[in-house]
N, C-alpha and C positions, 0 to 999 in steps of 0.2 A: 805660559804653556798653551797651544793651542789644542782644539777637540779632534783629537784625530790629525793623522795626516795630511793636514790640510790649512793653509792658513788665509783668512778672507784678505782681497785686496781691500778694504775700508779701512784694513789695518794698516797693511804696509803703506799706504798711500797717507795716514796719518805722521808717519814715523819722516816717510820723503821728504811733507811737505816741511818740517817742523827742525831738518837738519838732522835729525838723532839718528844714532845706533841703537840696534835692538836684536835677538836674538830669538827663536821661537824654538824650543826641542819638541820635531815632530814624534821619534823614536818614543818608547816607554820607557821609565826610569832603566837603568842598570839591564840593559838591553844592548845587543853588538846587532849590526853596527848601529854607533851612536847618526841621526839624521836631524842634520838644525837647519831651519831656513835662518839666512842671517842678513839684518838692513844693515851695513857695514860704510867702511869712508866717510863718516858724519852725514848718512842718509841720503848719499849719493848714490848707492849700488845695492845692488842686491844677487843674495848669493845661494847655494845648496852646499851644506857643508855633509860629506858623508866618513866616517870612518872609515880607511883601508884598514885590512886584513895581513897579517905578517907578509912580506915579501909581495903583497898587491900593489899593481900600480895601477894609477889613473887610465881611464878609459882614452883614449883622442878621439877627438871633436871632430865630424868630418863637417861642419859648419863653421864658415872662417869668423861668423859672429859671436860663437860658443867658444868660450874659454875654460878647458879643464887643467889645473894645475895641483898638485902638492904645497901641504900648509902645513904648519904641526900647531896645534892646537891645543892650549891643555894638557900636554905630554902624549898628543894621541898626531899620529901620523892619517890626515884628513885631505880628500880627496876635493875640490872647489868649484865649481859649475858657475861660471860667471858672463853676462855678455856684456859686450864694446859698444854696445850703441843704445845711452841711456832714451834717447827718444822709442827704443821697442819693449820698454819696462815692462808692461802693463802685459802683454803678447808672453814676454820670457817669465812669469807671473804666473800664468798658466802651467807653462813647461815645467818650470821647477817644481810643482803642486803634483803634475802627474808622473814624474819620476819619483818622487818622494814618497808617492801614494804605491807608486808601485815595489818598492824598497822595502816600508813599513809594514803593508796589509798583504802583498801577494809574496815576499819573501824572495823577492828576484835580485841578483846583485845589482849592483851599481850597473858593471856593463851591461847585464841585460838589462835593466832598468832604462839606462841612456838608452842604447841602442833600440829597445821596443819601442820609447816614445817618438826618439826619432824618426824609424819606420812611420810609426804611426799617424805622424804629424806630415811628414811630408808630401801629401796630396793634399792636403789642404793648406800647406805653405806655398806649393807649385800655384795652387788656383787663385784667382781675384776676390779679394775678402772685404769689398768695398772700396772705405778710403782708406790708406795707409795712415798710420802715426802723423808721416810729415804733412799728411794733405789735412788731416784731421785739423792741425793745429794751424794749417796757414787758413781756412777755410772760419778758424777762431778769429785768426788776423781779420780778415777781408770784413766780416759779419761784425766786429767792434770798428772799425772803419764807416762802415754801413751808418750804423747809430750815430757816431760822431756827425756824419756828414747832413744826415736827417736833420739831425739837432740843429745846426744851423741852418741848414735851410726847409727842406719839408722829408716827407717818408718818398713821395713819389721822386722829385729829384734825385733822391739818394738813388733808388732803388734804379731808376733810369741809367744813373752815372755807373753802376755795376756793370765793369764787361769783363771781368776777367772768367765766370761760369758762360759764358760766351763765346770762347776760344778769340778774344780781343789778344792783339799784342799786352795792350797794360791793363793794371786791373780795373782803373776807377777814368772814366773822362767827365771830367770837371769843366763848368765855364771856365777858360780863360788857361785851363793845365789838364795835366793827366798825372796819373798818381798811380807806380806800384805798390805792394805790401809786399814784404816778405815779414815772417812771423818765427822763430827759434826756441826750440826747449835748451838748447844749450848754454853753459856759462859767459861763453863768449859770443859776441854778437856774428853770428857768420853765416851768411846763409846763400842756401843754392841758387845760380843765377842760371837760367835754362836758354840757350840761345843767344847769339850775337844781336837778337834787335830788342833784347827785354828791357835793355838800361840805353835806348838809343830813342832819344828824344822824337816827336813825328813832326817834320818840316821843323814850323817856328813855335811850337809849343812847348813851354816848359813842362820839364816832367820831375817830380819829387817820389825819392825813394824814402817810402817809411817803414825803417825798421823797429819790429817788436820783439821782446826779448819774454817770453813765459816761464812759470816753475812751476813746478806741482804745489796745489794750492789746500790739498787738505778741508776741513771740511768749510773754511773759507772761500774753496776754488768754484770756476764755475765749468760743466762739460758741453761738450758741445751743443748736445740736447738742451742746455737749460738755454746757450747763447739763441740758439734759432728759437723753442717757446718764446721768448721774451723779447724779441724782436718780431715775430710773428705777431705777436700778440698788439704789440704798438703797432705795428700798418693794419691790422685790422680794426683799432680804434680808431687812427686817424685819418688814415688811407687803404680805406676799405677795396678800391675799385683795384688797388695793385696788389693784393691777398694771391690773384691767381698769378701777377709777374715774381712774386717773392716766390712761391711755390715751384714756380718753375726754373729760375733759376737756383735752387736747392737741387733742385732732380738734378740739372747739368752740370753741378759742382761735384755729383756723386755721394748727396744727402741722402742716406734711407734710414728713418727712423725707425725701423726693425732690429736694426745692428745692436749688439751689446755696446753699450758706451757709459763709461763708471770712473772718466779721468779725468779729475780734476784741476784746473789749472787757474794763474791769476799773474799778474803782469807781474813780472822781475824788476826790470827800472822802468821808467817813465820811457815813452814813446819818444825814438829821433826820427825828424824829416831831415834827410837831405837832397838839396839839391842836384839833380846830376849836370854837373857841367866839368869840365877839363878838373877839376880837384879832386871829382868820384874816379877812384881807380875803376876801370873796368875795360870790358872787351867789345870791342863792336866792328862791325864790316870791315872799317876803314885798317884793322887789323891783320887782315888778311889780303895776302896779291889780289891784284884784282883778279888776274887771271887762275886762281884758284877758288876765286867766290862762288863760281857754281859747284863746287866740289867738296867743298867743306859744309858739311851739315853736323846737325844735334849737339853742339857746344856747347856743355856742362861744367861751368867752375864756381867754385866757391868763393867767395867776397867776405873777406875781415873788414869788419867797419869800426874795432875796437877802436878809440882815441877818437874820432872824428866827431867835431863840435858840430852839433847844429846850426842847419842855416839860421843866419839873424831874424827873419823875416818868414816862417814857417806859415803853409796855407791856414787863415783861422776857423775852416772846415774842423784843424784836429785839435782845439784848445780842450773840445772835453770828452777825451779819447779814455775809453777804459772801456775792460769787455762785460757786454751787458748780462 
C-alpha cells in the first residue's frame, strides 16, 4: 500500500528490474472508485487501473502512445491506462501519478482526471525537455564505449576518438577504423539507424557496428548521472588536461546535469560488434537512383540484428566493455 496517491519510482523501478508484478492500491480501503497503479506482464509495463461506474466507459486517448482499454478485474468492470513505448516508462510514471492523484484527492472522474492532466501536460510535452529516453540511453552506449576504449589505450585518445557529440558521420574514429554504437532498451536488439551514410563505411576504413542491448537495472543499475560522474572522474585523475574536452562534449551530446535523472539501467547481454560489410543488412546511397540522390533526404529505418553472430575478430578496444 502506498502513502497517499502516489507511488515513488524507486519502487516501480525495483519491481522492472527484478521481472515481478506488483500492484499498489492508491484509493482508501472500501472506497469507489477503486484506483491501483499496477507493475503487470512479469515487470514489463506499467499500468493505472481505475474502477468504471455502471454503464461508464473508458475515456479515449487522444495520444496514439496512451492506451485506455477495459479489463475486468476482480469482478469489477476497470478502466486501464497503459503506454506502447517501454523506453518512455519512467516520463508515463509521472502521468499515471497525476491522474491518480487527481482521482483520489481532488474527486475528479477518470475523464476529467485524463483529460486535465493531459491539458496540463501538453506544453511541456510540445517543448524540448533535454535528452529524450532514446538519447539518454544511446549517450549511456557512447560514454561505456568511452571507458572501454580509454582502458586500452589512454583517457585522452579515447576522449579524442569521440565524434559522434560532434555532429561526425560515426560515433568513435579509431586508428585503423571507425566504430558506431547504437544502444536499446528493448528486448530485441533493433535499433534506429538515422540516414543512408550511418552504416556506410568512409573510403577504405573499416567500420564496426556495436550493438548494446540495456534493462532496467534496479538498484544494481547505473543512470546516466552516475555514467558521466565516474568517467569524469577518471580523466580527471589521469587525464586531467582533457576535463574541459570531456565537458564539452557533454554540453553537445545535450548533457545538463540539472535534469531529473533516477533510471536506472545495466547491460542485458553482453556487447556484439559487428562488422559492416555486404552481410550487415542495411541502407546506403547506392540504394537509391542515382538521379534521386539529391532528393531523398532524412532516412529513418530500424535494423533487427537478432541472430547475427559476431564478427570473429571484434576490435580489442571492446574486450572490457561494460557501463561504468
Amino acid at each position: 500500500m502506498a502513502d497517499g496517491p502516489y507511488v515513488p519510482w524507486r519502487s516501480v523501478e525495483h519491481y522492472l528490474g527484478e521481472s515481478q508484478s506488483t500492484s499498489y492500491r492508491l484509493s482508501a480501503p472500501s472506497t469507489h472508485p477503486e484506483v491501483s497503479y499496477v507493475v503487470g506482464d512479469g515487470g514489463r509495463e506499467i499500468a493505472l487501473y481505475v474502477e468504471l461506474e455502471r454503464r461508464h466507459q473508458p475515456p479515449r486517448s487522444p495520444l496514439p502512445l496512451i492506451r485506455i482499454d477495459q479489463i475486468a478485474e476482480r469482478g469489477m468492470r476497470m478502466a486501464r491506462i497503459r503506454t506502447t513505448q517501454t523506453a518512455l516508462v519512467r516520463d508515463f510514471h509521472d502521468l499515471l501519478n497525476a491522474v491518480a492523484d487527481r482521482i483520489v484527492t481532488h474527486d475528479r472522474t477518470l475523464d476529467q482526471a485524463f483529460g486535465e492532466t493531459v491539458r496540463a501536460w501538453s506544453a511541456l510535452l510540445d517543448r524540448p525537455r533535454g535528452l529524450g529516453a532514446e538519447k539518454r540511453i544511446g549517450l549511456i552506449g557512447e560514454l561505456s564505449a568511452v571507458a572501454s576504449i580509454a582502458h586500452a589505450h589512454d583517457w585522452a585518445t579515447a576522449l579524442e576518438s569521440w565524434k559522434g557529440p560532434d555532429g561526425e558521420e560515426h560515433d568513435f574514429g579509431l586508428p585503423g577504423f571507425d566504430m558506431e554504437v547504437k544502444t536499446t532498451a528493448s528486448e530485441q536488439p533493433r535499433h534506429t539507424i538515422h540516414g543512408l551514410g550511418q552504416l556506410t563505411p568512409t573510403g577504405d576504413r573499416p567500420l564496426w557496428l556495436l550493438s548494446l542491448q540495456v534493462t532496467r537495472g534496479g538498484t544494481d543499475g547505473r543512470t546516466l548521472a552516475d555514467c558521466v560522474q565516474a568517467v569524469r572522474a577518471e580523466v580527471a585523475e589521469q587525464a586531467p588536461a582533457s576535463v574541459d574536452r570531456f565537458d564539452r562534449k557533454l554540453a553537445a551530446a545535450g548533457w545538463d546535469p540539472e535534469l531529473p535523472d533516477d533510471e536506472r539501467w545495466r547491460l542485458r547481454t553482453g556487447p556484439v560488434a559487428l562488422l559492416v560489410d555486404d552481410q550487415l543488412p542495411r541502407l546506403d546511397a547506392e540504394c537509391v537512383p542515382a538521379q534521386f540522390r539529391d532528393r531523398v533526404r532524412d532516412v529513418t529505418y530500424t535494423l533487427d540484428v537478432s541472430g547475427l553472430a559476431q564478427s570473429s575478430e571484434p576490435p580489442s578496444v571492446l574486450a572490457d566493455l561494460r557501463i561504468p
